[in-house]
C-alpha positions in Angstrom: -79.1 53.0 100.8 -75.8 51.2 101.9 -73.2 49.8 100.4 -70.4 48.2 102.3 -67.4 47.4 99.7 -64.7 44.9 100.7 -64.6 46.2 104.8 -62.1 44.8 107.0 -61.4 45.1 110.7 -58.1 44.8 112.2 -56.9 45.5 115.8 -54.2 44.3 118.4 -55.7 41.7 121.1 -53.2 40.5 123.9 -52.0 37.9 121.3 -51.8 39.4 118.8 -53.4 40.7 115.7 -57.2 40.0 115.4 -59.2 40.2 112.3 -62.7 40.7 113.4 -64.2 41.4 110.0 -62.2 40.1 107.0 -63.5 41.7 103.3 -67.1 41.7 104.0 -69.1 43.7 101.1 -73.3 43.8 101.3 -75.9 46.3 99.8 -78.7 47.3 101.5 -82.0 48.3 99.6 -83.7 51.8 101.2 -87.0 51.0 102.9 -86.0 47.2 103.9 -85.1 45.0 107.3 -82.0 43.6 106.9 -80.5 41.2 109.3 -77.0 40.5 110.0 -76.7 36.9 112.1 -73.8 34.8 113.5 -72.6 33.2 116.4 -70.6 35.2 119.6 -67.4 36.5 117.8 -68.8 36.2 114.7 -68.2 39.9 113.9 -71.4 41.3 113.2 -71.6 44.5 116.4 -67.7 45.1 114.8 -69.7 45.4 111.4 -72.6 47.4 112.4 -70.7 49.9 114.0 -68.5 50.5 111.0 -71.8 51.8 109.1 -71.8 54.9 111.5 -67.6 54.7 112.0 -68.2 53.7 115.6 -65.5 51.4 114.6 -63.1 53.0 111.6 -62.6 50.2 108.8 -58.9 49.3 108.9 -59.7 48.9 104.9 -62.7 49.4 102.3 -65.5 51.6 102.3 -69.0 52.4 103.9 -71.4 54.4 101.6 -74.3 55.4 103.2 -77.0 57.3 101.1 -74.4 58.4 98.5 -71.6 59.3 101.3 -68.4 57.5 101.9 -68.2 57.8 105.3 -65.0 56.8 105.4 -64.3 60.0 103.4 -66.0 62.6 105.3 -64.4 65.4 107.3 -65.1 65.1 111.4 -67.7 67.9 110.9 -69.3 66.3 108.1 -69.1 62.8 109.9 -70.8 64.2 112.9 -73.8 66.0 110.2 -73.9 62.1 108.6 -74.7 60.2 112.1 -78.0 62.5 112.3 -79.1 60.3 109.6 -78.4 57.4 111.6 -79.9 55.8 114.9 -78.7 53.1 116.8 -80.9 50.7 119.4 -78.5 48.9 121.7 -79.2 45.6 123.6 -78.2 47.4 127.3 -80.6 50.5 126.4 -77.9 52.8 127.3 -80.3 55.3 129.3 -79.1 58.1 131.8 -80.6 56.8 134.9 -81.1 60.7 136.3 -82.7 61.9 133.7 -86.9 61.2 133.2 -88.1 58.5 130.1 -89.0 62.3 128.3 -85.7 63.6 129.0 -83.9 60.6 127.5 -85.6 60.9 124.5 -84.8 64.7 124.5 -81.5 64.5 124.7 -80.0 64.1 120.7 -82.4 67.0 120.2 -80.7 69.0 122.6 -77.0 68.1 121.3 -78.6 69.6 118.2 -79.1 73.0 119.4 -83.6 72.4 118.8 -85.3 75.3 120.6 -87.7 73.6 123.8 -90.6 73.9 121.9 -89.7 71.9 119.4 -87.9 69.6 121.4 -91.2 69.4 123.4 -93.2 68.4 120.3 -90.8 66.1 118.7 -90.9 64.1 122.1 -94.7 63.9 122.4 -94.6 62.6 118.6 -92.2 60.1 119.7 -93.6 59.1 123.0 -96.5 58.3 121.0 -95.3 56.3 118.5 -93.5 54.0 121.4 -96.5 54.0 123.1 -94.9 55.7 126.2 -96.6 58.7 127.0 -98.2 57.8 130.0 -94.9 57.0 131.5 -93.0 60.1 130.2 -92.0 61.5 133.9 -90.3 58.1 135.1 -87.2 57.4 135.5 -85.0 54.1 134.2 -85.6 52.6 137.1 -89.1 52.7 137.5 -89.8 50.9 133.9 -89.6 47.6 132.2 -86.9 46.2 130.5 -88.9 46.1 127.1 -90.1 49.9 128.5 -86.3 50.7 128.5 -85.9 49.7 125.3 -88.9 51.5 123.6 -87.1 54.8 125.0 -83.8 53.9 123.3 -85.8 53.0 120.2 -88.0 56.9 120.6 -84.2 58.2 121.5 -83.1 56.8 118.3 -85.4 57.8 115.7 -85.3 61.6 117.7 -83.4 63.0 114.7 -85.6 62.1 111.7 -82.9 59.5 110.7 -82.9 57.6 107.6 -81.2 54.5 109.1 -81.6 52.9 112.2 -79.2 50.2 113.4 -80.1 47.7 116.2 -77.1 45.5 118.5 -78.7 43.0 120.0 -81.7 45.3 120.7 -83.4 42.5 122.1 -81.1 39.9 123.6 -81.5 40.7 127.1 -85.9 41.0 126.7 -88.1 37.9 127.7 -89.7 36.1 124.6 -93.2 38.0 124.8 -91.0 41.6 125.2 -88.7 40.5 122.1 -92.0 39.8 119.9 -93.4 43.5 121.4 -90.4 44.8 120.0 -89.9 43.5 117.2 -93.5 44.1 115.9 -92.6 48.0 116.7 -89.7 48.3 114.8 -91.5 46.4 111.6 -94.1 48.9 111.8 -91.9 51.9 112.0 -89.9 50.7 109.4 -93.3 50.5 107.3 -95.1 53.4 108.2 -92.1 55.4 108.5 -90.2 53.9 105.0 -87.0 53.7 108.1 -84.4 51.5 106.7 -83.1 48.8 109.9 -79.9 46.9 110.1 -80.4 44.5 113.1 -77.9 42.3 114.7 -78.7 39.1 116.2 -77.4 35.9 117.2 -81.2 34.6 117.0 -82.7 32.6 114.0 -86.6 33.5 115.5 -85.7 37.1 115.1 -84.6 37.0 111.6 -87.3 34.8 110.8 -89.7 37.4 112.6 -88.7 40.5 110.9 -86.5 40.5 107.9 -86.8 40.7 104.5 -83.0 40.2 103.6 -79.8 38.5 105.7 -76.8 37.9 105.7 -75.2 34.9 107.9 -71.6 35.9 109.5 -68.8 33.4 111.0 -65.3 34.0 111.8 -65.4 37.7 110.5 -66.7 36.6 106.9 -70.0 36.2 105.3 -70.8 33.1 104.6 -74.5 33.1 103.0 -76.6 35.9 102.4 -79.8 36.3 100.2 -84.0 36.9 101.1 -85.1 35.5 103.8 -87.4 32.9 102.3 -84.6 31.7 100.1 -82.1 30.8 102.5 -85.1 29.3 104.9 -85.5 27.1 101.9 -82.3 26.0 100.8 -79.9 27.1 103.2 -76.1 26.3 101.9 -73.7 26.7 104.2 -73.8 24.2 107.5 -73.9 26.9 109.9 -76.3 28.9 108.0 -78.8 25.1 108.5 -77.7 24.8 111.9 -79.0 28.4 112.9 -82.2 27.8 110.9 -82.8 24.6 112.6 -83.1 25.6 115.8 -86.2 27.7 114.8 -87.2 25.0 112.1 -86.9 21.2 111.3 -84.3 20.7 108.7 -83.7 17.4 109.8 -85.0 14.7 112.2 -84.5 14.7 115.6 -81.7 12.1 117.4 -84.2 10.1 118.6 -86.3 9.6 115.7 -83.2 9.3 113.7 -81.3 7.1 115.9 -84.7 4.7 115.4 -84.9 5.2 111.9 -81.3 4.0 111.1 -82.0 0.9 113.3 -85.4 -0.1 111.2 -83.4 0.1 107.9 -80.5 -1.4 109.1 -82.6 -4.7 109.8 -84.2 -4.4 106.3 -82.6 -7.2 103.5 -80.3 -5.0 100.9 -83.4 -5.5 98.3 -85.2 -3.7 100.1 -83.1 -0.9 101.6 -82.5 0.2 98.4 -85.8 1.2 97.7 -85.7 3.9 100.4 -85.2 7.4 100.4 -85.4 10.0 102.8 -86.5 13.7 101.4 -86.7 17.1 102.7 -89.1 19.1 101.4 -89.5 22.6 101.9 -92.6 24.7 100.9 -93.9 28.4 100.9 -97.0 30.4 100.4 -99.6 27.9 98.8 -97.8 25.4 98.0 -97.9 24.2 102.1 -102.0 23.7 101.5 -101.8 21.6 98.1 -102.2 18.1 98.9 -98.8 17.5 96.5 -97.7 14.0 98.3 -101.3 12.3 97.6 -100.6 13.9 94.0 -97.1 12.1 93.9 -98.3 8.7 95.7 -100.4 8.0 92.6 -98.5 9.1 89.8 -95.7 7.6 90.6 -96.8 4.4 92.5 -94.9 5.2 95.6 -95.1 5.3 99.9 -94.2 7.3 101.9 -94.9 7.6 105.8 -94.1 11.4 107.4 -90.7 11.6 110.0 -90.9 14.9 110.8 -92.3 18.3 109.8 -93.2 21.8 110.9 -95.8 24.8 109.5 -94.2 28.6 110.6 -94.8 31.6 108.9 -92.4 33.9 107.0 -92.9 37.6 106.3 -96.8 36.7 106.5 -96.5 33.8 104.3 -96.8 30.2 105.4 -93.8 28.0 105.5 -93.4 24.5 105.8 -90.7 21.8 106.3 -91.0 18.3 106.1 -89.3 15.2 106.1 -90.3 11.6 104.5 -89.3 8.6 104.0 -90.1 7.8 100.2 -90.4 4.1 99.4 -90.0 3.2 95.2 -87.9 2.2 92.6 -85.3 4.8 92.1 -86.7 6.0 88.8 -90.0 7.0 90.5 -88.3 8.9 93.3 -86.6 10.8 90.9 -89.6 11.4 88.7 -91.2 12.5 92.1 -88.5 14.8 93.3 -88.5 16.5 89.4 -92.1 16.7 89.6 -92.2 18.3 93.2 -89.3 20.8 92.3 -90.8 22.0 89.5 -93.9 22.7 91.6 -92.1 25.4 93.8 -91.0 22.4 96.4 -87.1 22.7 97.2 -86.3 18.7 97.0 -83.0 17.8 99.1 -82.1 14.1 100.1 -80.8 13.5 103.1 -78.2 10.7 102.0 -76.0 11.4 105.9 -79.3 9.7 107.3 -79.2 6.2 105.8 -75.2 6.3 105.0 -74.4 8.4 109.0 -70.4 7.3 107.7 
């Protein structure tokens, strides 16, 4: 459905040249969620608005269901945003004109007769679950209200892409989770590909099927979602996740831990090793570690850990502290890899230098 190809942004900042997106290329399958994350400054809104030439890229291309966009005459540019909506995290509404009105509006830059303008609001009123509140005005609705307009404003045009900025930075927790279950079920029912911006690991984790992690203009790691939950590779990438999940232990515990095996004689300290393990689906029900304790004739006592769920399927992340010889740990960690488990020592835990 989209395929960005080597995209850079360029422009002149007070001191001096900025690269705000430097040679980012992704593919985005028809029909999915994709999420773009990073940090403030990262580049992602400067990337998102290049798929609908918001923002012109200084070099590579934007094909968007078979049309380079960077290609197209102004006419045919204007014929090509149709197909796209955008969802933006300030709602963007014109505070004199009525929550029906709002949603109105793209139809009547598009020259629709009122009749049909009339309809396509009631369908969309509905679907946003708005229609009792169809005569208010901006001011008289809820932030998450507000944004369920811009979201019915968006999809006014039948688009085939709809591309969300933040959409729900400035919404409470419960309003974000309101939100977000909307736009996954108008991207099912519809078959309404979404590009969402966020600098929020719970919202990725909520909604997405693919991602792609951004910092410093570039991006860094990308993949499914479950993947890079797993076995994320880039230290930003973990840092993000682990604010939403346990991919380590906490200072605390940690700052305890080191202490305890510290005082233990050299013999002994060898004998330890602490393991992440990361499950999905099933695998988080199968009692694997009482499995591994008696093959392998080894201890192990639980740090840390934590059950979520991803895309509908159960996810868990734990972390132990595996006593045995160092053999039977690594008998244990083959055996538990190739069960579906991703294995990762955490050697900056006993060796912090």
């Amino acid at each position: 459905m989209i395929k960005i190809q080597s995209v850079s942004q360029q422009f002149q900042g007070p001191g001096g040249l900025v690269h705000a997106v430097r040679d980012v290329s992704l593919d985005v399958r028809s029909g999915e969620v994709f999420g773009i994350i990073g940090r403030s400054g990262a580049g992602k809104s400067t990337l998102v608005r290049m798929l609908n030439l918001l923002n012109r890229p200084t070099s590579g291309s934007v094909v968007l269901d078979g049309h380079d966009m960077t290609r197209l005459s102004p006419s045919a540019l204007r014929q090509a945003r149709r197909n796209i909506g955008m969802i933006f995290q300030h709602f963007n509404l014109l505070s004199s004109r009525t929550v029906a009105d709002n949603v109105a509006l793209p139809l009547e830059l598009a020259g629709h007769d009122k009749q049909a303008i009339r309809k396509r609001v009631d369908e969309l009123l509905d679907i946003v679950g708005l229609t009792s509140q169809r005569n208010r005005y901006p001011a008289q609705i809820s932030g998450g209200q507000k944004q369920r307009v811009g979201i019915a404003r968006a999809l006014a045009n039948h688009p085939k892409v709809l591309l969300s900025d933040e959409a729900t930075s400035a919404l409470d927790p419960e309003t974000t989770r309101s939100i977000l279950e909307l736009l996954r079920r108008i991207n099912k029912e519809l078959g309404l590909t979404i590009v969402l911006i966020t600098h929020q690991m719970e919202v990725i984790k909520m909604i997405c099927d693919r991602m792609a992690v951004m910092e410093g203009g570039k991006v860094i790691e990308q993949g499914e979602v479950l993947d890079v939950f797993q076995a994320p590779a880039h230290p930003v990438t973990r840092a993000m996740i682990g604010d939403v999940i346990a991919q380590g232990l906490p200072g605390g515990a940690l700052a305890r831990l080191r202490a305890e095996l510290a005082a233990q004689p050299d013999d002994a300290a060898q004998r330890n090793h602490i393991l992440r393990l990361a499950f999905v689906g099933s695998g988080v029900e199968q009692p694997l570690l009482s499995e591994v304790v008696r093959r392998f004739n080894m201890d192990f006592s639980i740090l840390h850990g934590q059950i979520d769920e991803i895309q509908e399927q159960a996810f868990g992340s734990l972390v132990i502290l595996a006593k045995g010889d160092p053999e039977q740990i690594a008998q244990a960690k083959t055996f538990m890899t190739d069960r579906g488990v991703v294995v990762e020592e955490l050697d900056h835990v006993i060796s912090p230098d």
